[in-house]
GUDRENTI-329844 format. One record per residue (C-alpha): residue number from 1; residue in one letter; x, y, z. Coordinates in steps of 0.2 Angstrom, whole numbers, plus 5000, padded with zeros to 4 digits. Layout:
% GUDRENTI-329844
  pos  code     u     v     w
  NUM     A     X     Y     Z
...
This chain:
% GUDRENTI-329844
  pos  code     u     v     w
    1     X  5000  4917  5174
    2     X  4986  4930  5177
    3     X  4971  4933  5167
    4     X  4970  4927  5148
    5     X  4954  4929  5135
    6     X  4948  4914  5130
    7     X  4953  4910  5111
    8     X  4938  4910  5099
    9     X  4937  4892  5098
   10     X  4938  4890  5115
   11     X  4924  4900  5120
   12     X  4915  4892  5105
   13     X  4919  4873  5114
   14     X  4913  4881  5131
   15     X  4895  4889  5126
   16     X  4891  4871  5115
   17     X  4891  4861  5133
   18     X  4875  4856  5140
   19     X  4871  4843  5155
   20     X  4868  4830  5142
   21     X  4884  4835  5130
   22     X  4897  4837  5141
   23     X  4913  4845  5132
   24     X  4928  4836  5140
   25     X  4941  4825  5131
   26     X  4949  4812  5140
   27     X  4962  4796  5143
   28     X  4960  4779  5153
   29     X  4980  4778  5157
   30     X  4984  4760  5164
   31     X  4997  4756  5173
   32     X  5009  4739  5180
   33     X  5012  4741  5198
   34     X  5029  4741  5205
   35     X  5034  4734  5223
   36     X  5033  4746  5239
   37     X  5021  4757  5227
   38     X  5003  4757  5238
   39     X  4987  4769  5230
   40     X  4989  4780  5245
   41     X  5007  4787  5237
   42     X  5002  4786  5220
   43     X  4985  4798  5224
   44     X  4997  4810  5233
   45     X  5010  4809  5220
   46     X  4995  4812  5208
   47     X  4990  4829  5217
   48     X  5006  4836  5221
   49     X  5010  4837  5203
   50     X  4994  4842  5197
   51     X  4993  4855  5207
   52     X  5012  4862  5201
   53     X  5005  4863  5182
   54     X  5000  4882  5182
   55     X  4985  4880  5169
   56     X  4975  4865  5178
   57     X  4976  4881  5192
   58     X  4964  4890  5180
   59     X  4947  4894  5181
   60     X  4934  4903  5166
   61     X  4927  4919  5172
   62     X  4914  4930  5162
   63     X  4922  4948  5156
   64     X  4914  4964  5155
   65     X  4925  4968  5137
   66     X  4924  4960  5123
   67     X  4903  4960  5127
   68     X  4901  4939  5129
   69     X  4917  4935  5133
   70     X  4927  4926  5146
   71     X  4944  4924  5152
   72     X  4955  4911  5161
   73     X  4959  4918  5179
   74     X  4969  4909  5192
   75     X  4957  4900  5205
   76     X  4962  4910  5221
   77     X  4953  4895  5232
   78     X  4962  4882  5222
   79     X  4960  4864  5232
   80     X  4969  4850  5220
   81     X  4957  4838  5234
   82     X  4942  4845  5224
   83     X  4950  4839  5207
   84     X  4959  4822  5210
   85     X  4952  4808  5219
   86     X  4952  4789  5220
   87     X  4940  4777  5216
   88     X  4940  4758  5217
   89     X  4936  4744  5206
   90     X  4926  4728  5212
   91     X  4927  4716  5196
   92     X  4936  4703  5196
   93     X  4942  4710  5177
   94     X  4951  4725  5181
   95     X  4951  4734  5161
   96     X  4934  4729  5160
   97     X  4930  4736  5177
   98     X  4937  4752  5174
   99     X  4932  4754  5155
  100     X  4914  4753  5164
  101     X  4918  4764  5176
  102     X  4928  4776  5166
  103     X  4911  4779  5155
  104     X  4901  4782  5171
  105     X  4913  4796  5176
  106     X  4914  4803  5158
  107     X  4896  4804  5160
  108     X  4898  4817  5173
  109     X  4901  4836  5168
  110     X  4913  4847  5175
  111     X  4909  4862  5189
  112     X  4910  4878  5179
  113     X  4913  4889  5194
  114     X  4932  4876  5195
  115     X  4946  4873  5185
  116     X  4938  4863  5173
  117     X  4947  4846  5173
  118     X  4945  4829  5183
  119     X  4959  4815  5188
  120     X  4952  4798  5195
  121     X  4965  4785  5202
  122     X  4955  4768  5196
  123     X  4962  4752  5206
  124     X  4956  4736  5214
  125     X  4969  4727  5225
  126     X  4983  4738  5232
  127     X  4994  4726  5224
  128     X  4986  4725  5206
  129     X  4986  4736  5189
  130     X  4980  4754  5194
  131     X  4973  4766  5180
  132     X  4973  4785  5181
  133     X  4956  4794  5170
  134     X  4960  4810  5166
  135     X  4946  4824  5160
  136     X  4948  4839  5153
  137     X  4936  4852  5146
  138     X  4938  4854  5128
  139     X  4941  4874  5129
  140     X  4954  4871  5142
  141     X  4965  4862  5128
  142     X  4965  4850  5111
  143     X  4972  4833  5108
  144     X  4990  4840  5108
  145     X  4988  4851  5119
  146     X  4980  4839  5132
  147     X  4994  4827  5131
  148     X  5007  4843  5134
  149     X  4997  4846  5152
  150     X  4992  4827  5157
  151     X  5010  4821  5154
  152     X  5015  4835  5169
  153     X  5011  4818  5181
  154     X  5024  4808  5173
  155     X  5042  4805  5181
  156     X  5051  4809  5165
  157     X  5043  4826  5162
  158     X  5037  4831  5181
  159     X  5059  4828  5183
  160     X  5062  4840  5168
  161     X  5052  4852  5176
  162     X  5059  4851  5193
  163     X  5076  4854  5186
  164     X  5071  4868  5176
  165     X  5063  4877  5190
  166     X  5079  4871  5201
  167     X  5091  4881  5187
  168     X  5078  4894  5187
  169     X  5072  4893  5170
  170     X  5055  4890  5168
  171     X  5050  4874  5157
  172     X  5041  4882  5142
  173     X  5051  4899  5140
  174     X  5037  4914  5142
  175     X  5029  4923  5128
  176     X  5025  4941  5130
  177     X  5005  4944  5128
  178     X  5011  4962  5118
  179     X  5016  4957  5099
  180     X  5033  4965  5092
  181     X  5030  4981  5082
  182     X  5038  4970  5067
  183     X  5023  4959  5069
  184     X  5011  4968  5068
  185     X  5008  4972  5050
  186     X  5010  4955  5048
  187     X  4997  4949  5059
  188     X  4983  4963  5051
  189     X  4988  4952  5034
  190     X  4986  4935  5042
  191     X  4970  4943  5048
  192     X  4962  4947  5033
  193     X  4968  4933  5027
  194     X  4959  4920  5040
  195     X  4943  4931  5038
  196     X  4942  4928  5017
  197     X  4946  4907  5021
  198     X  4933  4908  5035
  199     X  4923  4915  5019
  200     X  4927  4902  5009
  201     X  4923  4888  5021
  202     X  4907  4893  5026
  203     X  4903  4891  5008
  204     X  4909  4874  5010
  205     X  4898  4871  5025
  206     X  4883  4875  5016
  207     X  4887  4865  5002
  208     X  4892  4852  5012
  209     X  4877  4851  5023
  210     X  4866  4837  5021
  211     X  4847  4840  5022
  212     X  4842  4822  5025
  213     X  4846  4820  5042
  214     X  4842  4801  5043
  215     X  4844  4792  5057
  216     X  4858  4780  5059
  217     X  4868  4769  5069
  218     X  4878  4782  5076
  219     X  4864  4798  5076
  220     X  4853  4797  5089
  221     X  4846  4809  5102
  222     X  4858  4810  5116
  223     X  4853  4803  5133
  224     X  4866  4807  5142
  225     X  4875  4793  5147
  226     X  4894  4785  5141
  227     X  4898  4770  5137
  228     X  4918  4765  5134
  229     X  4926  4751  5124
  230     X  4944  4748  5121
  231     X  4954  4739  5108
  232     X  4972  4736  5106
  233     X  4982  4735  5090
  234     X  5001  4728  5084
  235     X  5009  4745  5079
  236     X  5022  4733  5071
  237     X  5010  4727  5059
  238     X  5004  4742  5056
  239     X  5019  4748  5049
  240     X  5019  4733  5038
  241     X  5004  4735  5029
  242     X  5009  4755  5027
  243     X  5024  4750  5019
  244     X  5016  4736  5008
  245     X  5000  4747  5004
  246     X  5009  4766  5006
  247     X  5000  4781  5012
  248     X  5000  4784  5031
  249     X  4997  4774  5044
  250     X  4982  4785  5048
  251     X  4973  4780  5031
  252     X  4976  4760  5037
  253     X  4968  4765  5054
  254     X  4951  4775  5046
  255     X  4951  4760  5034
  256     X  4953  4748  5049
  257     X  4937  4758  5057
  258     X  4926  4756  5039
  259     X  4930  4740  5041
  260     X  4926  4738  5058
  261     X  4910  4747  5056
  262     X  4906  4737  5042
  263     X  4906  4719  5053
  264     X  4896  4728  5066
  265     X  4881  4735  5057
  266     X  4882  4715  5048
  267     X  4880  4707  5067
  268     X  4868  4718  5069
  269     X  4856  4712  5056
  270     X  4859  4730  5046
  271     X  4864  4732  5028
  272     X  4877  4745  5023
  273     X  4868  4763  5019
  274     X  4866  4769  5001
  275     X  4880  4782  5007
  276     X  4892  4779  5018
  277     X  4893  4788  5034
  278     X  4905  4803  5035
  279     X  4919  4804  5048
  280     X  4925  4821  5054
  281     X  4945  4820  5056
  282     X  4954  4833  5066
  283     X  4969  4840  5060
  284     X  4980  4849  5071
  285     X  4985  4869  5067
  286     X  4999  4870  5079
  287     X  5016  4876  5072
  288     X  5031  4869  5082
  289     X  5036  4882  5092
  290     X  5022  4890  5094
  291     X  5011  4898  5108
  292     X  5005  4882  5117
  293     X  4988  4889  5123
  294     X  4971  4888  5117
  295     X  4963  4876  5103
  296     X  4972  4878  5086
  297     X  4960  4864  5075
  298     X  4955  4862  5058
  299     X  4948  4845  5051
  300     X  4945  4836  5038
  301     X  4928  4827  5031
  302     X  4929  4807  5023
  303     X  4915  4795  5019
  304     X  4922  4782  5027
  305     X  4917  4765  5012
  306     X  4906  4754  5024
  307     X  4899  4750  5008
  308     X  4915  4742  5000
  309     X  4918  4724  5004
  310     X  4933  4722  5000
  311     X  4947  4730  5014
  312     X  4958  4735  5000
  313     X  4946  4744  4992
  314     X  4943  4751  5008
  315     X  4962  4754  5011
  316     X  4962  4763  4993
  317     X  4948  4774  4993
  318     X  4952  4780  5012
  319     X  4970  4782  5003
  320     X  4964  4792  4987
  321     X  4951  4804  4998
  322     X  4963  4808  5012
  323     X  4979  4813  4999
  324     X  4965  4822  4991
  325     X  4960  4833  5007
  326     X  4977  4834  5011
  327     X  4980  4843  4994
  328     X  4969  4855  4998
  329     X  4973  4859  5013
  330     X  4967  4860  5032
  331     X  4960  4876  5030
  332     X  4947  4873  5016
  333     X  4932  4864  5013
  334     X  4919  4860  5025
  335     X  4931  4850  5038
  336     X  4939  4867  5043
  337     X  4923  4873  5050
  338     X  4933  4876  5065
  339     X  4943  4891  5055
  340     X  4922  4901  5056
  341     X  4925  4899  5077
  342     X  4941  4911  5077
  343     X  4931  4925  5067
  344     X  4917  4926  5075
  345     X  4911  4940  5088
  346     X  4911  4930  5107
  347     X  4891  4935  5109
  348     X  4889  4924  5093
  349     X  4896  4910  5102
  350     X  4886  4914  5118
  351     X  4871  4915  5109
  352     X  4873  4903  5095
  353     X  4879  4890  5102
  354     X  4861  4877  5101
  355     X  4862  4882  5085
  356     X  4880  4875  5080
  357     X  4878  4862  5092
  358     X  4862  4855  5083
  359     X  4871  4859  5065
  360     X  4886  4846  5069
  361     X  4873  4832  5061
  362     X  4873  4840  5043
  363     X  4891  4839  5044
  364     X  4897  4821  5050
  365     X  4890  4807  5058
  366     X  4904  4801  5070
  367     X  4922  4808  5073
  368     X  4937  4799  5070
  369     X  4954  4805  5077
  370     X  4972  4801  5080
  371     X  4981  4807  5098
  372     X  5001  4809  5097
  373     X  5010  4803  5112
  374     X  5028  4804  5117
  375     X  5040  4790  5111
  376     X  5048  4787  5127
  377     X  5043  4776  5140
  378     X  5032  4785  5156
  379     X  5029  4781  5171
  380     X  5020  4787  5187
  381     X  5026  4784  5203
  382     X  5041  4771  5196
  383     X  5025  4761  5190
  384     X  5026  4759  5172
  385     X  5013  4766  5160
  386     X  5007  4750  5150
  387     X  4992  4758  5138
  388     X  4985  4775  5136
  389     X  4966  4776  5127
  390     X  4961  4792  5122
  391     X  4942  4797  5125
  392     X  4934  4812  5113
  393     X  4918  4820  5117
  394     X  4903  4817  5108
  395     X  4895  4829  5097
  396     X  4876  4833  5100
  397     X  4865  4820  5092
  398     X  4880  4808  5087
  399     X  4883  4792  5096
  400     X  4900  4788  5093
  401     X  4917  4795  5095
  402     X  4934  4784  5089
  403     X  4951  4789  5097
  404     X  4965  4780  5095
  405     X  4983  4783  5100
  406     X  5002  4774  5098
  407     X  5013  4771  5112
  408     X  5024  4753  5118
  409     X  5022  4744  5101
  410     X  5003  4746  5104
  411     X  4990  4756  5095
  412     X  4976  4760  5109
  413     X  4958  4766  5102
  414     X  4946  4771  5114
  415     X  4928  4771  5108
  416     X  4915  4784  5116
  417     X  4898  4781  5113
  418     X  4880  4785  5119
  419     X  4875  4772  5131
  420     X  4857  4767  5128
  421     X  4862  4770  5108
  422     X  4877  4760  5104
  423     X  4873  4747  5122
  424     X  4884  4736  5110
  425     X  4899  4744  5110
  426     X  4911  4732  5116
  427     X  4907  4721  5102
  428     X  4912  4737  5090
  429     X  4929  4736  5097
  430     X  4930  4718  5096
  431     X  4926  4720  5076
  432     X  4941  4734  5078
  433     X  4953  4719  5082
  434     X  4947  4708  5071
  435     X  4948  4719  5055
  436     X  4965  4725  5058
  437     X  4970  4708  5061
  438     X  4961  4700  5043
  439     X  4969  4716  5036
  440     X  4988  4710  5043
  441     X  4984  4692  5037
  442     X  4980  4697  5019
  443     X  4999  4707  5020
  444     X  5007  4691  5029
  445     X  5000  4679  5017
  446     X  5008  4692  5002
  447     X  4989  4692  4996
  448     X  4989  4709  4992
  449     X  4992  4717  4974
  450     X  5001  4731  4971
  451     X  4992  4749  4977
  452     X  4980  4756  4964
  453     X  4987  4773  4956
């Protein structure tokens, strides 16, 4: 791997960072011990694969052409010491020790002159449950794409590789940088194309943009500091109240989140606003097969009904707005702001980037997204992994991030938050729990009428 131009969005994702917005994604992996396996080998094991996935050997480095750019270059004084390190745990409460924890060190930006990403091995007792928080710079990759390079420290995909490389073949076959002459007329079309949707979405945007920034639970300035709750839910009964209900499982979980927000603001002594905050949900533009690099992201926008107090109310109109978006299409309305970032010159992004960064406010209030994971069971080291939380960044002035992710039987959310905004956020993710589980009684107890049409 040699030198590659940072995709549009990329860039875009690397000029909007700042001391007090840091631009990384993460997960909080948790791990069960298993016997004879000490934190010493698990650390090692942690940086000898690491250090065999080639883009985590990548560094960003200005260009001289295109004017403002930059390009991913191999780091020639590569030392994985730098990038993965252990850290311990003195509670008594191991998840709530590393939760606490994992927010410090979420806190914490990445050095720009290195490969921008970050493992921590998290553990208390050598004996005990071990976590491993993984940060990665948001230019380096997307959801999807941060799940195809973190899962390169698992045994079932770090032995894949290791008998591809054995047999020769490398493990994601190689894709020439120069197009085939057949493609190229193609591509001018898709070209003009993007360019008259990028058209047609920053019309959106400006319709879209709300004037009266008021302040809200989750808008605030940013100080700085992380704050990181979990919550786990019964995937099982997800699936039963999608097929009672219908829709995706998605919907239930952005209803779940309404809901869940709505509880909160109550214990809080706050009444529901006149309009209902407005989530930002990323939808991933990847097409299977495709090249694995770069961010490829559209999203849409929902008002999330807080203001309904009924959850099947919530459930329906969560329902009717998503199939709505969906019907449209990921690459218009104001969601797909995204689509602007891969027209737009690099200096604009150099240059522009306080101003997006400010704009994100007129937009959406928090962002709510979904992380896939691999079906099959992982595990590090012969330890198996038990829960994974995913961790989105926050954007500037916005307090709250929701990720939330399914693996074991289990959905995992991880909640990001400013810390001297939301100090409360442990009880957020306790009213996550207790939502989806009023939500899975009313379905038990065959409460629920038919879906609306």
């Amino acid at each position: 791997m040699g030198t590659e131009l940072l995709a549009p969005l990329d860039l875009a994702f690397w000029h909007l960072e700042s001391d007090a917005h840091p631009m990384h994604l993460g997960a909080l992996a948790v791990f069960v011990p298993a016997p004879g396996v000490t934190p010493p080998h698990v650390l090692e094991l942690l940086r000898t694969r690491a250090a065999a996935i080639p883009r985590l050997r990548m560094c960003v480095r200005d260009v001289l052409l295109p004017v403002g750019g930059a390009a991913w270059t191999v780091d020639k004084d590569f030392d994985v010491h730098r990038h993965v390190r252990r850290v311990a745990v003195d509670e008594g409460d191991f998840m709530a020790g590393a939760t606490r924890l994992a927010g410090e060190l979420m806190e914490q930006p990445l050095g720009r002159g290195l490969p921008p990403w970050q493992m921590y091995l998290i553990g208390g007792a050598d004996d005990g449950p071990f976590a491993v928080l993984v940060k990665l710079h948001h230019a380096l990759a997307d959801g999807m794409r941060a799940v195809a390079i973190g899962a390169g420290i698992f045994d079932e995909i770090a032995a894949t590789t290791a008998r591809s490389a054995a047999r020769g073949r490398p493990a994601v076959p190689p894709r020439s940088w120069l197009p085939d002459p057949r493609e190229v007329a193609g591509m001018a079309l898709g070209r003009i194309g993007e360019v008259g949707r990028a058209l047609g979405v920053g019309a959106s945007v400006v319709r879209a943009g709300r004037l009266d920034l008021r302040s809200t639970a989750f808008t605030a300035p940013s100080s700085g500091t992380r704050r990181l709750a979990t919550a786990d839910l019964d995937a099982t009964a997800l699936q039963r109240i999608r097929r009672a209900e219908g829709g995706t499982a998605n919907d239930i979980l952005l209803a779940v989140v309404a809901g869940a927000l709505r509880r909160w603001m109550a214990e809080r002594g706050e009444a529901p606003a006149a309009t209902d905050p407005r989530a930002l949900v990323p939808v991933s533009r990847r097409r299977p097969g495709g090249a694995v690099s770069g961010n490829r992201l559209s999203a849409y926008l929902l008002d999330l009904p807080v203001g309904a107090a009924d959850p099947r109310e919530r459930l329906r109109a969560v329902r009717a707005a998503m199939e709505r978006n969906k019907a449209a299409g990921p690459l218009k309305g104001a969601g797909a702001v995204a689509v602007l970032a891969d027209q737009l010159h690099p200096l604009a992004h150099r240059f522009g980037a306080p101003l997006a960064a400010n704009a994100a406010r007129m937009l959406f209030d928090l962002l709510v997204t979904s992380v896939p994971l691999p079906r099959s069971a992982l595990s590090l080291g012969g330890c198996p992994l038990s829960a994974l939380y995913p961790m989105a960044p926050l954007a500037r002035g916005q307090s709250l991030a929701v990720a939330l992710s399914t693996y074991g039987g289990r959905v995992h959310v991880g909640l990001v938050a400013d810390g001297k905004a939301l100090p409360d956020l442990d009880r957020l993710a306790g009213a996550v729990a207790e939502e989806f589980d009023e939500i899975g009684a009313l379905f038990t107890a065959g409460r629920v009428a038919a879906p609306v049409s």
